[in-house]
FIGUMI-703519 format. One record per residue: x, y, z of N, C-alpha, C, CB in turn. Coordinates in Angstrom, 2 decimals, decimal comma. Glycine has a CB too. Example, Ala and Ser with C-alpha at 12.3 -4.5 7.8 and 13.67 -1.06 7.14 Angstrom:
2
<rodo><n_x>13,19</n_x><n_y>-5,69</n_y><n_z>7,80</n_z><ca_x>12,30</ca_x><ca_y>-4,50</ca_y><ca_z>7,80</ca_z><c_x>13,20</c_x><c_y>-3,30</c_y><c_z>7,80</c_z><cb_x>11,31</cb_x><cb_y>-4,47</cb_y><cb_z>9,05</cb_z></rodo>
<rodo><n_x>12,85</n_x><n_y>-2,25</n_y><n_z>7,08</n_z><ca_x>13,67</ca_x><ca_y>-1,06</ca_y><ca_z>7,14</ca_z><c_x>12,90</c_x><c_y>0,03</c_y><c_z>7,87</c_z><cb_x>14,08</cb_x><cb_y>-0,60</cb_y><cb_z>5,72</cb_z></rodo>
This chain:
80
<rodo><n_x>103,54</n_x><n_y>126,72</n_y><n_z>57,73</n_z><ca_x>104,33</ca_x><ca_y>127,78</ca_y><ca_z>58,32</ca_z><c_x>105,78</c_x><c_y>127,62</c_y><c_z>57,89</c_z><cb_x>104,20</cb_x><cb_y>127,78</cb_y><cb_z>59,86</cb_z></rodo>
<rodo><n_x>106,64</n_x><n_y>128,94</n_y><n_z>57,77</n_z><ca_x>107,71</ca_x><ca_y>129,13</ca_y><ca_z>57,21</ca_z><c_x>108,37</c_x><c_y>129,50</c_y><c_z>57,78</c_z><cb_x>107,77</cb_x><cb_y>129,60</cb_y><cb_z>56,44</cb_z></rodo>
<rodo><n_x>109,75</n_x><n_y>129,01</n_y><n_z>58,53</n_z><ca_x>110,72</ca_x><ca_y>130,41</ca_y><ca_z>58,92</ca_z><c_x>111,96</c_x><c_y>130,63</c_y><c_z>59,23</c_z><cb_x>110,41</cb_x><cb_y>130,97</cb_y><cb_z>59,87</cb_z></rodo>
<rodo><n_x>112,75</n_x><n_y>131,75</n_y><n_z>58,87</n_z><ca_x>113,95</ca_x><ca_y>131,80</ca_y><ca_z>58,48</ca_z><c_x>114,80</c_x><c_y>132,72</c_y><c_z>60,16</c_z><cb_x>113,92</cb_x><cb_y>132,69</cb_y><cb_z>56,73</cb_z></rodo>
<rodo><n_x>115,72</n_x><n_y>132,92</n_y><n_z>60,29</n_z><ca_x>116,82</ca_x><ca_y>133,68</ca_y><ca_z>61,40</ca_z><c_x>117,69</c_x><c_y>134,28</c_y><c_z>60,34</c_z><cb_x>117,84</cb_x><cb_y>132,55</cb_y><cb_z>62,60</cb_z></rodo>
<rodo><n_x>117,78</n_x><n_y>135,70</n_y><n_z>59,92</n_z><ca_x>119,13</ca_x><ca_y>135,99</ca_y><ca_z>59,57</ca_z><c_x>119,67</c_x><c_y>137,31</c_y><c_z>60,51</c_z><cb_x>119,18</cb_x><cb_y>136,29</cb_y><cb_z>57,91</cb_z></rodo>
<rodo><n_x>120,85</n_x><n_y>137,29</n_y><n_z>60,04</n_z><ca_x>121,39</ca_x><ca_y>138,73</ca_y><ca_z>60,77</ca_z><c_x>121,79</c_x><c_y>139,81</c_y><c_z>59,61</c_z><cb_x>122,91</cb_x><cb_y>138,42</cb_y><cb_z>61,81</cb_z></rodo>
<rodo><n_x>120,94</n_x><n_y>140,98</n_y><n_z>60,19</n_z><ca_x>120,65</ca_x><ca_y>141,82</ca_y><ca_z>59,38</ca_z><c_x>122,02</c_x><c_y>142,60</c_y><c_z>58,48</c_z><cb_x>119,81</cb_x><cb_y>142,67</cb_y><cb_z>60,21</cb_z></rodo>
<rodo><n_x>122,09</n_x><n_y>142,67</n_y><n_z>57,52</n_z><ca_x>123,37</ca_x><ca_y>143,54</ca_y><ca_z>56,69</ca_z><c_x>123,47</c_x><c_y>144,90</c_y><c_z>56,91</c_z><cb_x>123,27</cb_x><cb_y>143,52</cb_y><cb_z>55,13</cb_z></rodo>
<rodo><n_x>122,25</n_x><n_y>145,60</n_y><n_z>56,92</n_z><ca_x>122,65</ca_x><ca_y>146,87</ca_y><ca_z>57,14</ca_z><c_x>121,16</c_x><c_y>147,77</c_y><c_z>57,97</c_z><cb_x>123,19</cb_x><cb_y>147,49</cb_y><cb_z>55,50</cb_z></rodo>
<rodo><n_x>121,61</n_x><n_y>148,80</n_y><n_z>58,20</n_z><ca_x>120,37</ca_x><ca_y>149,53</ca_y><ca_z>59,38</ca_z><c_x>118,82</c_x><c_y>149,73</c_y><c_z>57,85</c_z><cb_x>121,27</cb_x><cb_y>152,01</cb_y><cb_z>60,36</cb_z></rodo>
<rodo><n_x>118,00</n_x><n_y>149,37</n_y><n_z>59,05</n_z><ca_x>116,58</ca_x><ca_y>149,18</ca_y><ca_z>58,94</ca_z><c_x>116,33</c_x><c_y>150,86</c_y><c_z>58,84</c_z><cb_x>115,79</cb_x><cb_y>148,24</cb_y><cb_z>60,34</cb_z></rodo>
<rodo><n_x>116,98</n_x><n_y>151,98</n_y><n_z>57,44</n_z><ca_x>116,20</ca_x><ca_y>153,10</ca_y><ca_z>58,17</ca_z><c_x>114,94</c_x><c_y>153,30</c_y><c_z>56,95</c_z><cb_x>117,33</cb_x><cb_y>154,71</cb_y><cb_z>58,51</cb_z></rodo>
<rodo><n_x>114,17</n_x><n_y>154,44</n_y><n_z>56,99</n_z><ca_x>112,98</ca_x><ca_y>154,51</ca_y><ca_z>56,65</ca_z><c_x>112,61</c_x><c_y>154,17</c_y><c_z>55,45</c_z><cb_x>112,62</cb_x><cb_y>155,51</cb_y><cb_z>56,85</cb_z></rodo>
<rodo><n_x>113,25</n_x><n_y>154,59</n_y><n_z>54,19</n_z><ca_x>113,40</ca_x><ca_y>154,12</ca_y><ca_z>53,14</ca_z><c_x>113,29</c_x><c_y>152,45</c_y><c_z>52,48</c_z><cb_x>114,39</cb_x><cb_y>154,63</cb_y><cb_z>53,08</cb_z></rodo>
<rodo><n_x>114,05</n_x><n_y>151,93</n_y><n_z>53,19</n_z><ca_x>114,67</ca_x><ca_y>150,05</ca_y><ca_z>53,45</ca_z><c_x>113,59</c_x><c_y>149,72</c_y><c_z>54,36</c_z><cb_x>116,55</cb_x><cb_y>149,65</cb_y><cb_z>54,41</cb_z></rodo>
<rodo><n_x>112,59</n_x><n_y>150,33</n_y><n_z>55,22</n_z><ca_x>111,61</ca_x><ca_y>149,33</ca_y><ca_z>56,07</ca_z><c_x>110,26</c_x><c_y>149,82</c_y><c_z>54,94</c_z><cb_x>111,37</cb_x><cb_y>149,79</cb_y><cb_z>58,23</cb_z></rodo>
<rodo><n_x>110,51</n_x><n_y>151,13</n_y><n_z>54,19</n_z><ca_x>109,14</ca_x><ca_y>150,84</ca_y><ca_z>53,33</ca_z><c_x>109,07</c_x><c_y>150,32</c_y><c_z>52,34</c_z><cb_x>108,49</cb_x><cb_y>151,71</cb_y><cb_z>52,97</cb_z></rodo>
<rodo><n_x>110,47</n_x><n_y>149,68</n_y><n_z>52,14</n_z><ca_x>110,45</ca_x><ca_y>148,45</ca_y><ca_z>50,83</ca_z><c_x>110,49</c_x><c_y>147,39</c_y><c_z>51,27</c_z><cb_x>111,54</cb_x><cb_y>148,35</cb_y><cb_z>49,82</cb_z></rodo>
<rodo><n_x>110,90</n_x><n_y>147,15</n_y><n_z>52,44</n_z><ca_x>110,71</ca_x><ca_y>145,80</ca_y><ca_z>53,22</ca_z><c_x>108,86</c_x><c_y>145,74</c_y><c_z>53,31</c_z><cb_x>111,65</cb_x><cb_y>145,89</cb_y><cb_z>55,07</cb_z></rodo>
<rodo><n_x>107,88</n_x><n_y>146,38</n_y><n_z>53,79</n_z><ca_x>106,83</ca_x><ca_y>146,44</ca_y><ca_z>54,22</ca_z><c_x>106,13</c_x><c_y>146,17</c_y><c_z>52,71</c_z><cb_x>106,61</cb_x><cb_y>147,72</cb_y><cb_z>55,09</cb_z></rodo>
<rodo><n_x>106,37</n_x><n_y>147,04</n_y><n_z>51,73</n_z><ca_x>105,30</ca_x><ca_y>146,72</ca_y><ca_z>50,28</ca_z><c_x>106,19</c_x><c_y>145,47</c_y><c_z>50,31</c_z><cb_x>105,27</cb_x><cb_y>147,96</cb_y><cb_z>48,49</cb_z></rodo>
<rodo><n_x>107,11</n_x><n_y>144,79</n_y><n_z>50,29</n_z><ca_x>107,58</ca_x><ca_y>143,55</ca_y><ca_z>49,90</ca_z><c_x>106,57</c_x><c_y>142,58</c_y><c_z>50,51</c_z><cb_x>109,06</cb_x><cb_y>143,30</cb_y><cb_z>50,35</cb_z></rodo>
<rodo><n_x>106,44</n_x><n_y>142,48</n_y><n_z>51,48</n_z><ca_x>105,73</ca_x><ca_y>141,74</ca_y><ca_z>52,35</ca_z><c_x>104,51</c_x><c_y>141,99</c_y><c_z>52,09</c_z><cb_x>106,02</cb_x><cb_y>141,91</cb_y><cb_z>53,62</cb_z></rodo>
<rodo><n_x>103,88</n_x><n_y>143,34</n_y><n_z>51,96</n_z><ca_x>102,25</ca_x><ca_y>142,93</ca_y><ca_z>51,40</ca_z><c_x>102,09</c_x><c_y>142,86</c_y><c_z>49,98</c_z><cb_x>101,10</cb_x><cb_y>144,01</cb_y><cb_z>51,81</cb_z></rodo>
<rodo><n_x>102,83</n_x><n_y>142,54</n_y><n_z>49,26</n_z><ca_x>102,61</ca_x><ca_y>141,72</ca_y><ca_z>48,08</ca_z><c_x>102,28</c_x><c_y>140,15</c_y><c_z>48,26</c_z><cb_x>103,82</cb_x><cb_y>141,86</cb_y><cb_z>47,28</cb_z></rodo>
<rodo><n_x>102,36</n_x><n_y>139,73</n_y><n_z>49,65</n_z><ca_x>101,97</ca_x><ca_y>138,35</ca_y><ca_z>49,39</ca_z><c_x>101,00</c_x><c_y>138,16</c_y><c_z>50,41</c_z><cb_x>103,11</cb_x><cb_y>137,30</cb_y><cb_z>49,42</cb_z></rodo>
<rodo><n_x>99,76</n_x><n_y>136,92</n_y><n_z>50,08</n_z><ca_x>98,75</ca_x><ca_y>136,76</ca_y><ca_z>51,08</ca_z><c_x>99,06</c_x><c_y>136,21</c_y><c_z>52,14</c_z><cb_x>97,78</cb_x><cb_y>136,15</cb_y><cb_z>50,73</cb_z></rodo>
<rodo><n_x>100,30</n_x><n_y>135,49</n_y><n_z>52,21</n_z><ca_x>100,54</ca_x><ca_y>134,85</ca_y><ca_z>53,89</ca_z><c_x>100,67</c_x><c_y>135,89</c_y><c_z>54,79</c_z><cb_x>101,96</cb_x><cb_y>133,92</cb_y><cb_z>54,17</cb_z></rodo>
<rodo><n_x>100,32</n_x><n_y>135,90</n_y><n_z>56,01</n_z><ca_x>100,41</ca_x><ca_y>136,85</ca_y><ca_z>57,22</ca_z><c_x>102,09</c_x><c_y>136,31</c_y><c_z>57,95</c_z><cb_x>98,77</cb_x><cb_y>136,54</cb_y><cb_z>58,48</cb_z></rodo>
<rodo><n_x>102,27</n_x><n_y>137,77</n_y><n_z>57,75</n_z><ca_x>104,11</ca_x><ca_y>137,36</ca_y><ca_z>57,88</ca_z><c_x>104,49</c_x><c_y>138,10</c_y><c_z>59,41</c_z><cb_x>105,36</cb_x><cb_y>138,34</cb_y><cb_z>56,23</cb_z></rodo>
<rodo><n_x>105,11</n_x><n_y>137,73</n_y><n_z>59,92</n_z><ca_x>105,90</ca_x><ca_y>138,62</ca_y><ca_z>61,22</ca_z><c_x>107,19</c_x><c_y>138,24</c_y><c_z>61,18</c_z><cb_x>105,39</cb_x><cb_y>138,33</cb_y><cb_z>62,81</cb_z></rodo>
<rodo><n_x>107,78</n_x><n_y>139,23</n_y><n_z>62,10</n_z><ca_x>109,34</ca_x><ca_y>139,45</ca_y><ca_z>62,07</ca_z><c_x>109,24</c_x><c_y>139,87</c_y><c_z>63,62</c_z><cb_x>110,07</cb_x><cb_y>140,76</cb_y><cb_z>60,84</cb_z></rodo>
<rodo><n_x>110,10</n_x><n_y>139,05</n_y><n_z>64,01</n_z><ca_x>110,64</ca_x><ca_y>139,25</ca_y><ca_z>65,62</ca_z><c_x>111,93</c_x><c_y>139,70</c_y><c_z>65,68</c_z><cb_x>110,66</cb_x><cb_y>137,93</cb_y><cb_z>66,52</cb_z></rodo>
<rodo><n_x>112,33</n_x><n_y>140,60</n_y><n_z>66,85</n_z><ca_x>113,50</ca_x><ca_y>140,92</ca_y><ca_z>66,98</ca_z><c_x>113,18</c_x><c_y>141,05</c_y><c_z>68,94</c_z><cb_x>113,98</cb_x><cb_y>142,38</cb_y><cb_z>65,86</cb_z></rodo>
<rodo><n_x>114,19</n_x><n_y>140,50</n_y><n_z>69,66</n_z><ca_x>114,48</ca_x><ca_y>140,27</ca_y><ca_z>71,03</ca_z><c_x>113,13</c_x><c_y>139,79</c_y><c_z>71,52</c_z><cb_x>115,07</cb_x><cb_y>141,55</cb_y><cb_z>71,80</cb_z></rodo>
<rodo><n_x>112,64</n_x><n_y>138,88</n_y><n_z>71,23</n_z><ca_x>111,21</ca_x><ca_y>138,30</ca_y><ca_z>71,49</ca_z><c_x>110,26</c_x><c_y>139,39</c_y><c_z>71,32</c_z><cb_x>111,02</cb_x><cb_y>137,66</cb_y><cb_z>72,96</cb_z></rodo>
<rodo><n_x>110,16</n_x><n_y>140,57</n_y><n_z>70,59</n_z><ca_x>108,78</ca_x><ca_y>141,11</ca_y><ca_z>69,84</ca_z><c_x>108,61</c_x><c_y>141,28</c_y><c_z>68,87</c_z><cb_x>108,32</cb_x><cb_y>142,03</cb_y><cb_z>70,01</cb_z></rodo>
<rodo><n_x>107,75</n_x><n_y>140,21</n_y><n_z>68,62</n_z><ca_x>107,10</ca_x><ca_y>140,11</ca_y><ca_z>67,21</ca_z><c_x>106,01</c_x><c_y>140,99</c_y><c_z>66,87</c_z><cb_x>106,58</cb_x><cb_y>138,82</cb_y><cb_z>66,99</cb_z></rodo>
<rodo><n_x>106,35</n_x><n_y>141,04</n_y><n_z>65,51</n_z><ca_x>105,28</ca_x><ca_y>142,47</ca_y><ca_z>64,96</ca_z><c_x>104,73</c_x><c_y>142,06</c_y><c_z>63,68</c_z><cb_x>106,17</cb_x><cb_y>144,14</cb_y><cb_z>64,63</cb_z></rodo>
<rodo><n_x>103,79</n_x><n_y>142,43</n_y><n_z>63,11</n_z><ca_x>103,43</ca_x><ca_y>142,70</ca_y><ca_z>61,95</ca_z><c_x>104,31</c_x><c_y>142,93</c_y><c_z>60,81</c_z><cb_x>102,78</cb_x><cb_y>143,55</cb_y><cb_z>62,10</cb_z></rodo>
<rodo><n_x>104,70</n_x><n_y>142,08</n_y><n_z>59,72</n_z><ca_x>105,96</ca_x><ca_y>142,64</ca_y><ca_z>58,95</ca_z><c_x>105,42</c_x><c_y>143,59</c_y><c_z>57,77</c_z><cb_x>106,92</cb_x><cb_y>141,33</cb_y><cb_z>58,28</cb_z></rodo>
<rodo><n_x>103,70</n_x><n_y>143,76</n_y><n_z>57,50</n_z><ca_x>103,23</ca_x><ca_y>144,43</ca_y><ca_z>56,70</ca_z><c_x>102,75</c_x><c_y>146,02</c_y><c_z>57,19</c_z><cb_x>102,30</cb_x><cb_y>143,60</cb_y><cb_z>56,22</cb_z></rodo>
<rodo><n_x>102,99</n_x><n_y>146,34</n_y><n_z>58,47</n_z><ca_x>102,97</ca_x><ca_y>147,83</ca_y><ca_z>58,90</ca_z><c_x>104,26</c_x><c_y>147,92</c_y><c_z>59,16</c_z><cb_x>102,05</cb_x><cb_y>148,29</cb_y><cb_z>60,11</cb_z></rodo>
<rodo><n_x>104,39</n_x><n_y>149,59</n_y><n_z>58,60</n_z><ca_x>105,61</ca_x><ca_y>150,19</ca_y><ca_z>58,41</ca_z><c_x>105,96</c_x><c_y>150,45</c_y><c_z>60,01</c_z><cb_x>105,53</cb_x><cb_y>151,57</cb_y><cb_z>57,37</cb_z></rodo>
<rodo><n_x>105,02</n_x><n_y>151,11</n_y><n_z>60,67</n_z><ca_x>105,19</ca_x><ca_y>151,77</ca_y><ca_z>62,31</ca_z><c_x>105,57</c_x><c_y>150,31</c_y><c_z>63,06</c_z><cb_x>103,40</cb_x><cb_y>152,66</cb_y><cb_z>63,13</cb_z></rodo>
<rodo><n_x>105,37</n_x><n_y>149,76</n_y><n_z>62,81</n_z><ca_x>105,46</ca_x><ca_y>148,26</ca_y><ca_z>63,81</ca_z><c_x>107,14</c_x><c_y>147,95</c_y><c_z>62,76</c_z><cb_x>103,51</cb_x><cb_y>146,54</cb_y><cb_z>63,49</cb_z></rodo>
<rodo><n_x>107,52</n_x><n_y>148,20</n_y><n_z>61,76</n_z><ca_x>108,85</ca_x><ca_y>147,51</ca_y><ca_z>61,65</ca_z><c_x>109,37</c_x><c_y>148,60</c_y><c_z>61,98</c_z><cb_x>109,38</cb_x><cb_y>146,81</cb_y><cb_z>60,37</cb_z></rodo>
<rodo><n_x>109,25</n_x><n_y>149,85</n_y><n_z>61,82</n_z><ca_x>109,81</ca_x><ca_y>151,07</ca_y><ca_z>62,68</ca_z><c_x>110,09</c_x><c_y>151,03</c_y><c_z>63,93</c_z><cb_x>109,06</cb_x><cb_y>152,05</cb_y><cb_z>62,71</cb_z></rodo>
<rodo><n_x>109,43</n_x><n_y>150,94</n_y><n_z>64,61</n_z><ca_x>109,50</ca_x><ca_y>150,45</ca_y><ca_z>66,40</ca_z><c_x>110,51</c_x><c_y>149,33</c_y><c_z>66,77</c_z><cb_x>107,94</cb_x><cb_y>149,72</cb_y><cb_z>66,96</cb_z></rodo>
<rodo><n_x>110,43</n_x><n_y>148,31</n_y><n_z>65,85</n_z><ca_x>111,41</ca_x><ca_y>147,60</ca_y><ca_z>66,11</ca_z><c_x>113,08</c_x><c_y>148,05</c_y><c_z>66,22</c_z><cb_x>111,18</cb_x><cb_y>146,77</cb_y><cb_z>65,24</cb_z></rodo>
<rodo><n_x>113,60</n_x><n_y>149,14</n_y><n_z>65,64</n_z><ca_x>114,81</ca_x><ca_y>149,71</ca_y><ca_z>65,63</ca_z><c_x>115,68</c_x><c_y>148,97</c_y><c_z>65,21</c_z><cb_x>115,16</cb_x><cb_y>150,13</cb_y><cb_z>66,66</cb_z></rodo>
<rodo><n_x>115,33</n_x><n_y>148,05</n_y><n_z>64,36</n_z><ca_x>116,36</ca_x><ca_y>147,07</ca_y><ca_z>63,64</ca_z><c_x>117,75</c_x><c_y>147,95</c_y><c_z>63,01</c_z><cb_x>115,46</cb_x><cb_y>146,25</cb_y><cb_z>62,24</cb_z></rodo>
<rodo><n_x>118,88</n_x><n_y>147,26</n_y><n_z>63,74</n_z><ca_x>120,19</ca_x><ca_y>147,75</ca_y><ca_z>62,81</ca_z><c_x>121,18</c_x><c_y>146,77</c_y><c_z>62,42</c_z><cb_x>121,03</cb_x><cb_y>148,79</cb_y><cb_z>63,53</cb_z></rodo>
<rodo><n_x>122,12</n_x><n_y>147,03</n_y><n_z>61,80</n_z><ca_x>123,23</ca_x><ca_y>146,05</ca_y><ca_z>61,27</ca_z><c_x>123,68</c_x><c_y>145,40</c_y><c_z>62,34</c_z><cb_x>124,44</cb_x><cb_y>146,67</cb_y><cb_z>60,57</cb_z></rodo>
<rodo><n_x>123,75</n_x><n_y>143,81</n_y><n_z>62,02</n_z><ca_x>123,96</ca_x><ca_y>142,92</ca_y><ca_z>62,80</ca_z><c_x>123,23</c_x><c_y>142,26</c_y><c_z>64,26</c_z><cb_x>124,94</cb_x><cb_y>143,29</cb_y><cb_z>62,92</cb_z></rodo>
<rodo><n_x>121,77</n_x><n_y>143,49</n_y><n_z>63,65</n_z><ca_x>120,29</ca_x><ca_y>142,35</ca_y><ca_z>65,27</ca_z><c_x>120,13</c_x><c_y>140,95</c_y><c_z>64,20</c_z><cb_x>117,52</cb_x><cb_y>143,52</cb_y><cb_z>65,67</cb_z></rodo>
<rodo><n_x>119,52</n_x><n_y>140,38</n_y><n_z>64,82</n_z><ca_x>119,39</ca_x><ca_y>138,90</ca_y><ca_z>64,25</ca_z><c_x>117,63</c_x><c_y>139,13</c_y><c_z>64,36</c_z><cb_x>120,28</cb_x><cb_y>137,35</cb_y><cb_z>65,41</cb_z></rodo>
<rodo><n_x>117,70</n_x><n_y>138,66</n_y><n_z>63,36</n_z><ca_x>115,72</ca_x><ca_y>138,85</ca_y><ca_z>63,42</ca_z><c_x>115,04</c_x><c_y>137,24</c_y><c_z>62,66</c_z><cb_x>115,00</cb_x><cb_y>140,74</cb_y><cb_z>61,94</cb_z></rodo>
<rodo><n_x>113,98</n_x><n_y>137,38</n_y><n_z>63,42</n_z><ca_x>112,88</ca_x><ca_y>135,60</ca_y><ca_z>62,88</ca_z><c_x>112,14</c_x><c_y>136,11</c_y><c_z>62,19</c_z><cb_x>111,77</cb_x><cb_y>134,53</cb_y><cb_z>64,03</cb_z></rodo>
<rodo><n_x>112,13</n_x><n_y>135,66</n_y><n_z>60,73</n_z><ca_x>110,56</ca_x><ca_y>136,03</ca_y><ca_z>60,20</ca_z><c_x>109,69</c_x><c_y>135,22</c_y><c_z>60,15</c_z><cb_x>110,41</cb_x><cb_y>136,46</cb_y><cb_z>58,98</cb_z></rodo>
<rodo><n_x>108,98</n_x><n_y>134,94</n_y><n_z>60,31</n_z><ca_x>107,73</ca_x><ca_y>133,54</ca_y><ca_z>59,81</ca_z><c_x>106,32</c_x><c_y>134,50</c_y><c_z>59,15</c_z><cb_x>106,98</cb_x><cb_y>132,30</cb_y><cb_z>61,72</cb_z></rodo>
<rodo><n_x>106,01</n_x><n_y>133,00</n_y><n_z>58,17</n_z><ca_x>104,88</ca_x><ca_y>132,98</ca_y><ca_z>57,61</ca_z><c_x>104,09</c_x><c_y>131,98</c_y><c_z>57,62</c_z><cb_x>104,99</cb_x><cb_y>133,25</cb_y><cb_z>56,64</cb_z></rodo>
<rodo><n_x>102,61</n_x><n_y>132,32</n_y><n_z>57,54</n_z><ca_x>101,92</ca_x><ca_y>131,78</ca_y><ca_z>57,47</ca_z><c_x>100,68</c_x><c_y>131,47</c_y><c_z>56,28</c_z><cb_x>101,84</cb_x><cb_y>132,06</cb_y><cb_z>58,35</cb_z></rodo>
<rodo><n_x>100,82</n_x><n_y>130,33</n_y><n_z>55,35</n_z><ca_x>99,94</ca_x><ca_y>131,09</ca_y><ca_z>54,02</ca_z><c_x>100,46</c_x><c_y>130,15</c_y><c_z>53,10</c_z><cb_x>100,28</cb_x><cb_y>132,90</cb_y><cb_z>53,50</cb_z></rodo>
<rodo><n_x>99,67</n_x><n_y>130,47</n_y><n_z>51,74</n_z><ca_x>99,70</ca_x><ca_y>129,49</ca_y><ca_z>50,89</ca_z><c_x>101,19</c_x><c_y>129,79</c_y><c_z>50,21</c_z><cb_x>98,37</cb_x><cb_y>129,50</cb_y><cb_z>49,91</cb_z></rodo>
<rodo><n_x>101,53</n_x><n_y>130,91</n_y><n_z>50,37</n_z><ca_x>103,06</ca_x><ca_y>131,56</ca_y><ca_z>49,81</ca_z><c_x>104,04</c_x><c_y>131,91</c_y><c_z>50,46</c_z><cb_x>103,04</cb_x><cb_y>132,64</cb_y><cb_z>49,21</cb_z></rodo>
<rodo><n_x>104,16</n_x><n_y>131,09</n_y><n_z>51,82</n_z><ca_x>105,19</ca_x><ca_y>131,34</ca_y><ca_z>53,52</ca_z><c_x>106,25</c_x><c_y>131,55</c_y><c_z>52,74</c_z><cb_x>105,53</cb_x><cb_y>129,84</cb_y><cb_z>54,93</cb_z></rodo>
<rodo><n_x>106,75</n_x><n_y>130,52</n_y><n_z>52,30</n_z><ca_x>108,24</ca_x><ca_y>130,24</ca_y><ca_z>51,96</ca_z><c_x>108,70</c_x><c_y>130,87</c_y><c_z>51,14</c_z><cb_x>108,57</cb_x><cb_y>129,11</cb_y><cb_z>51,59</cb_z></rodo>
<rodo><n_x>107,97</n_x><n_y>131,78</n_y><n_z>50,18</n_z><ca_x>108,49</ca_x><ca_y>132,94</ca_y><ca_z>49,09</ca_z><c_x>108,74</c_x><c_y>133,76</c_y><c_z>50,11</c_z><cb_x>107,44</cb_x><cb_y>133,63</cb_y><cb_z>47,83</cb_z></rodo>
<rodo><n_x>107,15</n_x><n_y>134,03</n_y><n_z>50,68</n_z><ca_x>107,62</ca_x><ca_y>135,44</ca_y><ca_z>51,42</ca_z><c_x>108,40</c_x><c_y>135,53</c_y><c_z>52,22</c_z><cb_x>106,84</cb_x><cb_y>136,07</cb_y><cb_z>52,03</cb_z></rodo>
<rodo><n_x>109,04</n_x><n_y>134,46</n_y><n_z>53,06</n_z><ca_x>110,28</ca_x><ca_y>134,36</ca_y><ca_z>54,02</ca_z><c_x>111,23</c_x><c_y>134,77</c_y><c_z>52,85</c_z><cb_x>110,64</cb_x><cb_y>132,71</cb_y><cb_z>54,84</cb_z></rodo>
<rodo><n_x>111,53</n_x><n_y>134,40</n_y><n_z>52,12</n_z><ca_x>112,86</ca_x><ca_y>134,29</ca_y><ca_z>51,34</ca_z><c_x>113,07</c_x><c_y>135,95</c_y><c_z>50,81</c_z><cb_x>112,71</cb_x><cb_y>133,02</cb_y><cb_z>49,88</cb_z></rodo>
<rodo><n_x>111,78</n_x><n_y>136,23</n_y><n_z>50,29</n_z><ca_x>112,00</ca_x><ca_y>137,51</ca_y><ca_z>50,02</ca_z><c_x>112,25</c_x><c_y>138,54</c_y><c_z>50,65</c_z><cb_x>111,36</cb_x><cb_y>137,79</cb_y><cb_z>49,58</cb_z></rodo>
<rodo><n_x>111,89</n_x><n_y>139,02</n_y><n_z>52,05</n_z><ca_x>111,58</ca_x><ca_y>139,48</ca_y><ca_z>52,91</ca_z><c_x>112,92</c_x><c_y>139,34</c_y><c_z>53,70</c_z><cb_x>110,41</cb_x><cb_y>139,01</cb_y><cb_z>53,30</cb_z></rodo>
<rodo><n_x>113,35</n_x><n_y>138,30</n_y><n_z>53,66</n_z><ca_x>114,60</ca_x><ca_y>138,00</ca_y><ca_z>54,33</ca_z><c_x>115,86</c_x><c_y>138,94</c_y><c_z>53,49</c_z><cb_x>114,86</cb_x><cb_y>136,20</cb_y><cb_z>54,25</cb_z></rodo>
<rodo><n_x>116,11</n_x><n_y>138,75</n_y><n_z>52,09</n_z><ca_x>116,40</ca_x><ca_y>139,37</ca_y><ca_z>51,02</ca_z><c_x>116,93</c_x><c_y>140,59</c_y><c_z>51,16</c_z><cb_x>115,45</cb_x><cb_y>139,41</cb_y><cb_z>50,31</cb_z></rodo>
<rodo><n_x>116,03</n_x><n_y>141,16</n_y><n_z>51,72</n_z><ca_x>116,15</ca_x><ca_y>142,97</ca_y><ca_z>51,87</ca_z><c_x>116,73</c_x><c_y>143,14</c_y><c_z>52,79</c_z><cb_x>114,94</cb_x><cb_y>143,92</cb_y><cb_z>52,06</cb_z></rodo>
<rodo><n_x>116,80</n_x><n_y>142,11</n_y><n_z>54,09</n_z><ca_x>117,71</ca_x><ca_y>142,54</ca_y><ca_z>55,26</ca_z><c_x>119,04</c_x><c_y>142,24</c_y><c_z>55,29</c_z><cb_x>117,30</cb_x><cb_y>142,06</cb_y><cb_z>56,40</cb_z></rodo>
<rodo><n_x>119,43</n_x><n_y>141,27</n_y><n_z>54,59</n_z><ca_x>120,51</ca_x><ca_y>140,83</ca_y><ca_z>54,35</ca_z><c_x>122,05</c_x><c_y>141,62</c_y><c_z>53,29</c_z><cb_x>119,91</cb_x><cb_y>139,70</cb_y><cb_z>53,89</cb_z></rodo>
């Protein structure tokens, strides 16, 4: 298991969570992203939607998988 805290650079809007989402299912680890203790699925778009992520929430991602630590890094990447 893998996992990173950053605070986000700029708003999560629809565009930026469906490149965040194919980012994340490009890899086989099962990834989530928490924001105010709810964690979601980081590979459905409606579940990082719901979250309402904007500039400056602080969000956890973790992974789990033979490729955690890419996909944290990458994934992290886009929010930053």
């Amino acid at each position: 298991m893998f996992e990173n805290e950053v605070v986000v650079g700029k708003v999560l809007d629809t565009r930026l969570a469906a490149m965040f989402v194919q980012t994340a299912s490009k890899f086989k680890s099962s990834i989530k992203i928490e924001v105010d203790n709810k964690k979601v699925n980081a590979k459905s778009l409606m579940c990082i939607i719901s979250l309402g992520i904007t500039e400056g929430s602080r969000v956890k991602l973790s992974a789990e998988g033979e490729d955690a630590q890419t996909a944290v890094e990458e994934t992290a990447a886009i929010l930053v």
